[in-house]
N, CA and C atoms as a LAMMPS dump frame, in Angstrom:
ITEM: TIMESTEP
0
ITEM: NUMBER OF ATOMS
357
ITEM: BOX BOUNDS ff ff ff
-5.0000000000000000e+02 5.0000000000000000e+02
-5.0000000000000000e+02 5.0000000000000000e+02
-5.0000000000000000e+02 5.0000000000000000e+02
ITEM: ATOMS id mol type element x y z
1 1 1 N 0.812 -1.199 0
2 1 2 C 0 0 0
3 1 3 C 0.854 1.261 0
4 2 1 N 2.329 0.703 -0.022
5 2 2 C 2.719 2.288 -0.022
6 2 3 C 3.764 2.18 1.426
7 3 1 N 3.875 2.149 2.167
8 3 2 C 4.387 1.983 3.58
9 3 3 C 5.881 1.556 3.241
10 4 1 N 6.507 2.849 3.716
11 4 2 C 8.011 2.729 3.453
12 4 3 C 8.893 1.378 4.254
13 5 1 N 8.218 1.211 5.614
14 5 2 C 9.131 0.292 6.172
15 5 3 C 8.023 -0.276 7.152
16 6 1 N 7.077 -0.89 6.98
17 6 2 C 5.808 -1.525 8.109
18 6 3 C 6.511 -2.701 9.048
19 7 1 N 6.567 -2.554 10.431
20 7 2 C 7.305 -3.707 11.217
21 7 3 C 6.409 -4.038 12.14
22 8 1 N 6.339 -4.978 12.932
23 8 2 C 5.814 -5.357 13.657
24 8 3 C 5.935 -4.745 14.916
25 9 1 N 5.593 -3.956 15.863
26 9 2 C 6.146 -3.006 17.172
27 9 3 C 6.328 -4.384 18.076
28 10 1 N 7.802 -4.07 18.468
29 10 2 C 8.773 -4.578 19.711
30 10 3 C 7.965 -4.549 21.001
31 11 1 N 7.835 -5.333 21.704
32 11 2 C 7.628 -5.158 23.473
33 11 3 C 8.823 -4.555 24.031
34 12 1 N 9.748 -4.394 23.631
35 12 2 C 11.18 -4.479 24.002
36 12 3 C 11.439 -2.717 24.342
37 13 1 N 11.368 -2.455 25.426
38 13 2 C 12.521 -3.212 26.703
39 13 3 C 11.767 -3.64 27.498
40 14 1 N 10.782 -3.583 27.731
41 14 2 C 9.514 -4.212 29.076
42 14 3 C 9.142 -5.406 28.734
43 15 1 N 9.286 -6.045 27.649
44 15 2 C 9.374 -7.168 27.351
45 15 3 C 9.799 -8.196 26
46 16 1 N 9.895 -9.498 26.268
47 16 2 C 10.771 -9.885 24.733
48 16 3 C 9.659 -10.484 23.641
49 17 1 N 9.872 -10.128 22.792
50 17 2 C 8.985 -10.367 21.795
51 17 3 C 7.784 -9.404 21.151
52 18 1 N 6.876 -9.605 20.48
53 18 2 C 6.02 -8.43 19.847
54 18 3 C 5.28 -8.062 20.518
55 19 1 N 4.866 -6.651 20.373
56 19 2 C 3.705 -6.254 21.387
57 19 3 C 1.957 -6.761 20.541
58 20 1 N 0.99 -7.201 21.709
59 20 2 C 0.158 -7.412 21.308
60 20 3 C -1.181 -6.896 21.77
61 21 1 N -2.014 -6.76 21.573
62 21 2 C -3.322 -6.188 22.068
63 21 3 C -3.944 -7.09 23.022
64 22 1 N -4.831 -6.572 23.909
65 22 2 C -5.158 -7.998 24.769
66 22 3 C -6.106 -8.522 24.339
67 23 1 N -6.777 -8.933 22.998
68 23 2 C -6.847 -10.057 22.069
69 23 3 C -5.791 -11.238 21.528
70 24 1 N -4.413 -10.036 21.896
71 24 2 C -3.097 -11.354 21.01
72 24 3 C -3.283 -10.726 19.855
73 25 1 N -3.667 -9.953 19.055
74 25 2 C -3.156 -9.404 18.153
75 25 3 C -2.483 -8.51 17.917
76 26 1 N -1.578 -8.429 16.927
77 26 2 C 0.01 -7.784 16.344
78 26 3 C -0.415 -6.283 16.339
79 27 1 N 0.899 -5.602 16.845
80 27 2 C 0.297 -4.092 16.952
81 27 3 C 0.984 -3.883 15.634
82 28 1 N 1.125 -3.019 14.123
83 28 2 C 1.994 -3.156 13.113
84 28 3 C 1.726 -1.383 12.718
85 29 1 N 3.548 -1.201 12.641
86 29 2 C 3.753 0.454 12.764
87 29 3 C 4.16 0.285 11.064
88 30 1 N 3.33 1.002 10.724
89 30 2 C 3.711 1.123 9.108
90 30 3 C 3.677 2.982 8.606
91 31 1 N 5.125 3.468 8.427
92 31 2 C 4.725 4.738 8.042
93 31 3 C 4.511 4.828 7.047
94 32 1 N 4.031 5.745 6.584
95 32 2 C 3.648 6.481 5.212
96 32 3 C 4.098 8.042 4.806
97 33 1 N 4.171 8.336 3.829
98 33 2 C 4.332 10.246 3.42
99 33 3 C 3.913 10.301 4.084
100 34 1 N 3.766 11.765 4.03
101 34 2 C 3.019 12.848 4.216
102 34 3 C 1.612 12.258 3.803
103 35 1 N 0.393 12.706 4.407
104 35 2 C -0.721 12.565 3.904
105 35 3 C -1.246 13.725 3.19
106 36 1 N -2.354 13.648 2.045
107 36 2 C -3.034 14.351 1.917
108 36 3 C -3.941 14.998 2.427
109 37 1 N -4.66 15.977 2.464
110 37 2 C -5.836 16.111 3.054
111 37 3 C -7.276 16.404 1.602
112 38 1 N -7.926 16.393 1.653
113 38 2 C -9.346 16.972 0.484
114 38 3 C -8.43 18.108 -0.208
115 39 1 N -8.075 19.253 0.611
116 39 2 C -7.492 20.159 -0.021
117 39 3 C -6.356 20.106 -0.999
118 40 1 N -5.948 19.276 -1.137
119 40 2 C -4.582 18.612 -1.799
120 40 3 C -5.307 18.257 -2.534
121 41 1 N -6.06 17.739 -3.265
122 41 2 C -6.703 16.55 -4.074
123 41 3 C -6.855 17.525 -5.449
124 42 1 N -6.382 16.987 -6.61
125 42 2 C -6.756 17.85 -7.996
126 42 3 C -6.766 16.635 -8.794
127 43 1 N -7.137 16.589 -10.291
128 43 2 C -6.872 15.332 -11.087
129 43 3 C -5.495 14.816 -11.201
130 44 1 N -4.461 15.56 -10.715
131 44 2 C -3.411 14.704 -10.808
132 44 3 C -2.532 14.074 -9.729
133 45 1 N -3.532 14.579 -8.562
134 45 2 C -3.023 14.094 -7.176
135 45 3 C -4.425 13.632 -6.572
136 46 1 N -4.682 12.473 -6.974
137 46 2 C -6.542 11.659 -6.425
138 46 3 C -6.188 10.985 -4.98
139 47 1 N -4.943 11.311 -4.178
140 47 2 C -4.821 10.435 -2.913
141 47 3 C -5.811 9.402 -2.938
142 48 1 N -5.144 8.211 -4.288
143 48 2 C -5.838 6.982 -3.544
144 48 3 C -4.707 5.925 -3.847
145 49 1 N -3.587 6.302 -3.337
146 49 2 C -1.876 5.101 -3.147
147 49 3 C -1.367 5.696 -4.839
148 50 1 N -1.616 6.277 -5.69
149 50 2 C -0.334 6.276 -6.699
150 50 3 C 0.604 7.342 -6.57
151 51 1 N 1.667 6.672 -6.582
152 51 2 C 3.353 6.943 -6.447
153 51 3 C 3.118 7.376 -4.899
154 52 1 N 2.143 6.3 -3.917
155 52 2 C 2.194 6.397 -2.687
156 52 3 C 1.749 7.594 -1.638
157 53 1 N 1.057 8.254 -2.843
158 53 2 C 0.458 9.39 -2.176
159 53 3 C -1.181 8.884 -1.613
160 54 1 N -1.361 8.82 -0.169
161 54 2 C -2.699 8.702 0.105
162 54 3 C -3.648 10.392 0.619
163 55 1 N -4.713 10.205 0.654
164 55 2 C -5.721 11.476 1.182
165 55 3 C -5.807 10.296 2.574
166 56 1 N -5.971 10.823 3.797
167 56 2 C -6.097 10.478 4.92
168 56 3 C -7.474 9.806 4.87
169 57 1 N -8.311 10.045 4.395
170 57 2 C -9.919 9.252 4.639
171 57 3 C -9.545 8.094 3.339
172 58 1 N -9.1 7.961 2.193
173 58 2 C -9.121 6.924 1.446
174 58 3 C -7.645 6.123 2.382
175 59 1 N -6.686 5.994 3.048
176 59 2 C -5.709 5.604 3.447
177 59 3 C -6.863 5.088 4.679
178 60 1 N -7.589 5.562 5.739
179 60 2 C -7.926 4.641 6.664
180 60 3 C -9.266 3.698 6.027
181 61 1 N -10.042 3.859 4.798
182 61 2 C -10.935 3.253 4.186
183 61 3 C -9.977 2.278 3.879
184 62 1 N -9.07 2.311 3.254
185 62 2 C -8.162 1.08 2.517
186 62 3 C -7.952 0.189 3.501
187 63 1 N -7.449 0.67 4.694
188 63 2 C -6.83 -0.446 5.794
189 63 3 C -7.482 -1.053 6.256
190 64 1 N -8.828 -0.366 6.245
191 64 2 C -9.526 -1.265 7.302
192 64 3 C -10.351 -2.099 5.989
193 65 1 N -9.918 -2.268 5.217
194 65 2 C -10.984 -3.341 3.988
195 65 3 C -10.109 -4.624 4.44
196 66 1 N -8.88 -4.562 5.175
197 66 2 C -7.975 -5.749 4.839
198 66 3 C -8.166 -6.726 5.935
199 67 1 N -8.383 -7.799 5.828
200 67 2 C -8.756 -9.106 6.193
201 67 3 C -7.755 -8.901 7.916
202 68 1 N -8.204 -9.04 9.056
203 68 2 C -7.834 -8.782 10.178
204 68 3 C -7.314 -7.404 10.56
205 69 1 N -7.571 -6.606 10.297
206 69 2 C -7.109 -4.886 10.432
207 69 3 C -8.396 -4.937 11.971
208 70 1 N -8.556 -4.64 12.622
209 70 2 C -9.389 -4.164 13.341
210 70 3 C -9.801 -2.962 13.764
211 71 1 N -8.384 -2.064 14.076
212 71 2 C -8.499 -0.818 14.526
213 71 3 C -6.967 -0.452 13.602
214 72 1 N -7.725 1.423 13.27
215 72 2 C -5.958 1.818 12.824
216 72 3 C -5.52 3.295 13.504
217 73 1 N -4.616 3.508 13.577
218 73 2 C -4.21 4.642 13.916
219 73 3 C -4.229 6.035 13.645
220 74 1 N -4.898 6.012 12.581
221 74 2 C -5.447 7.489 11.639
222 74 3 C -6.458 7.763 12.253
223 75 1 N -6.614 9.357 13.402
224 75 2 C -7.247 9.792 14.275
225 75 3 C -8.28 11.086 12.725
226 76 1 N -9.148 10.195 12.14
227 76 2 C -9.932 11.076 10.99
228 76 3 C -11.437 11.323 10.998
229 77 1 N -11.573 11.402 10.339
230 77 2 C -13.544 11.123 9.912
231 77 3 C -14.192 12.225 11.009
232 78 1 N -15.211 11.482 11.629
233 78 2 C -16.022 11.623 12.7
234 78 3 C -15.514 12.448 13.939
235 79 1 N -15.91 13.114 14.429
236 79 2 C -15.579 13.982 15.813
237 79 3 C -16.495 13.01 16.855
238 80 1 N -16.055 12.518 17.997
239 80 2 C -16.939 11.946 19.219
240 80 3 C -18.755 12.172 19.101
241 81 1 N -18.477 13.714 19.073
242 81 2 C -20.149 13.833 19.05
243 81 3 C -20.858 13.464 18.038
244 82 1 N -20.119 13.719 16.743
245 82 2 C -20.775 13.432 15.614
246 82 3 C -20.687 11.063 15.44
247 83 1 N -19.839 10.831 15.816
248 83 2 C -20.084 9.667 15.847
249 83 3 C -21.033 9.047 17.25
250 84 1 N -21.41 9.449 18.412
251 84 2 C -22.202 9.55 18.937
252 84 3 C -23.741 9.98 18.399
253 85 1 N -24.209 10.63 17.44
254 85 2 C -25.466 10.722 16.528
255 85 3 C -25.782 9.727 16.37
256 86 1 N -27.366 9.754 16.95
257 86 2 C -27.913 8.465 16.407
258 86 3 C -28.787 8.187 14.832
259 87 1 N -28.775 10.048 14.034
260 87 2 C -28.854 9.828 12.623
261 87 3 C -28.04 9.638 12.253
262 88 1 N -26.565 9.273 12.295
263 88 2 C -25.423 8.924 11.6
264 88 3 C -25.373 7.304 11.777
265 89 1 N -26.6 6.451 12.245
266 89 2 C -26.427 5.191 12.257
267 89 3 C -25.549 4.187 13.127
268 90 1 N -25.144 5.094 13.781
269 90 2 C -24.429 4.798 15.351
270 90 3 C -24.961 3.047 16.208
271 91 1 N -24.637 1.981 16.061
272 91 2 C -25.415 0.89 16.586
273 91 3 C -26.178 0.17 15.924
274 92 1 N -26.092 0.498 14.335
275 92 2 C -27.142 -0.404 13.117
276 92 3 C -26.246 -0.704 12.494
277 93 1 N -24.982 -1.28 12.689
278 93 2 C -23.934 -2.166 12.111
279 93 3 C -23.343 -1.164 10.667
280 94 1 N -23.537 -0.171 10.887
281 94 2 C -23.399 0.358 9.387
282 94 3 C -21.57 1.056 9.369
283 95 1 N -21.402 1.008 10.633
284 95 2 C -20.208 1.285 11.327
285 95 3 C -19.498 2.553 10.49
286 96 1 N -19.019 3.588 11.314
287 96 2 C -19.011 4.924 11.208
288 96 3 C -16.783 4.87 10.783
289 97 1 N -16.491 3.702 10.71
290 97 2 C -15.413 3.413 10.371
291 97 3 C -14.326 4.778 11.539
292 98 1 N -13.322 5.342 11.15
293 98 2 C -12.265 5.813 12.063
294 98 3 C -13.018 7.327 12.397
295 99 1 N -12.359 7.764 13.682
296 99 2 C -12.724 9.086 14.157
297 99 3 C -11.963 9.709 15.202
298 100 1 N -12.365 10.895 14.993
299 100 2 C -11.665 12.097 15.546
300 100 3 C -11.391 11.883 17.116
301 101 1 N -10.205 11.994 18.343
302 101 2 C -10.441 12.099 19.291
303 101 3 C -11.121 13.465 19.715
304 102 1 N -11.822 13.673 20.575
305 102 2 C -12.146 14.286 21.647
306 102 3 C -11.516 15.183 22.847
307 103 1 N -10.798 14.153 23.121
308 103 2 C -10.137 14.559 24.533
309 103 3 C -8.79 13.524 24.491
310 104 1 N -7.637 14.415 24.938
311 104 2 C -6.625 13.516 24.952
312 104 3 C -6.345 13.91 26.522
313 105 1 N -5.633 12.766 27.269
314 105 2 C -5.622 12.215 28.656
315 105 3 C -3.86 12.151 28.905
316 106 1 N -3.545 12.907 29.404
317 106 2 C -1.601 12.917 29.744
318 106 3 C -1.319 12.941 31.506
319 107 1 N -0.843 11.678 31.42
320 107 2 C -0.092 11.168 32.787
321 107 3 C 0.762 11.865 33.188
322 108 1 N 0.305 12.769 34.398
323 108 2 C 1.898 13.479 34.886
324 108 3 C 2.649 13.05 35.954
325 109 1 N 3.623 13.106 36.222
326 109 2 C 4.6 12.103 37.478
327 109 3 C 3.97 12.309 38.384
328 110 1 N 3.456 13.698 39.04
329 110 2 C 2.999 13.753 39.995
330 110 3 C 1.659 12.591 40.327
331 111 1 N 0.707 12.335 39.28
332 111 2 C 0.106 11.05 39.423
333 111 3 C -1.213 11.604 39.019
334 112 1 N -0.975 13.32 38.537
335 112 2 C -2.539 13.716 37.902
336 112 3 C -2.404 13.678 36.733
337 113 1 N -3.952 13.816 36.094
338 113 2 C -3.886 13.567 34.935
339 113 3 C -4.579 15.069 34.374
340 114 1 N -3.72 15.361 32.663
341 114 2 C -3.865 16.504 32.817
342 114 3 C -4.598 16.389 31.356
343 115 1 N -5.859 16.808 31.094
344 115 2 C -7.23 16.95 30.136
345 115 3 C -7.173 17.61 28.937
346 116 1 N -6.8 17.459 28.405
347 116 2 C -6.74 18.874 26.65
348 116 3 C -7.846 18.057 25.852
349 117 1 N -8.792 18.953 25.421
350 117 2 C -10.548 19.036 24.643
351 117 3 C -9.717 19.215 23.66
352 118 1 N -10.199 19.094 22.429
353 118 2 C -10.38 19.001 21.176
354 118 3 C -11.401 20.44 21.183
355 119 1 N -10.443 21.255 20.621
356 119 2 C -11.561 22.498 20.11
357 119 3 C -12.566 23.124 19.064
């Protein structure tokens, strides 16, 4: 698909062998360019993988078509609330595929945790 060097992520140093999800499945770090965004997109740049150029919504549509992909790492699509809508089909299997975080959550030594919203 394009992915300059895709490896399997190390447990290593906390532990030996691959890291896995607590299913047992393979966590797999595959970079890519630069992404596109919509705004990038003209007839001669269609971000959909040629000469490895993806648009960020056709790059997480692609991954997740592939036979055991479950979850991917492209934070796109949907914002929380908007995938929370229950006219967007939210719970009728129609599945709202990848989305936007919300709120990101940062561990500080002291042992609080410190909140940044999505604006």
């Amino acid at each position: 698909m394009g992915s300059s060097a895709p490896v399997v992520r190390s447990g290593l140093p906390s532990k030996a062998g691959e890291c896995v999800t607590d299913n047992g499945m393979w966590i797999i770090d595959a970079p890519f360019a630069p992404l596109l965004t919509p705004d990038d997109l003209s007839a001669r740049r269609q971000g959909k993988g040629a000469n490895g150029e993806w648009e960020v919504q056709a790059l997480a549509d692609e991954l997740l078509k592939i036979p055991g992909v479950v979850e991917i790492g492209l934070f796109c699509g949907f914002n929380g609330a908007q995938a929370a809508d229950p006219g967007l089909g939210l719970g009728l299997g129609l599945g709202l595929g990848a989305q936007k975080p919300v709120a990101a959550y940062f561990g500080m030594p002291d042992g609080q945790v410190q909140v940044q919203h999505a604006g």
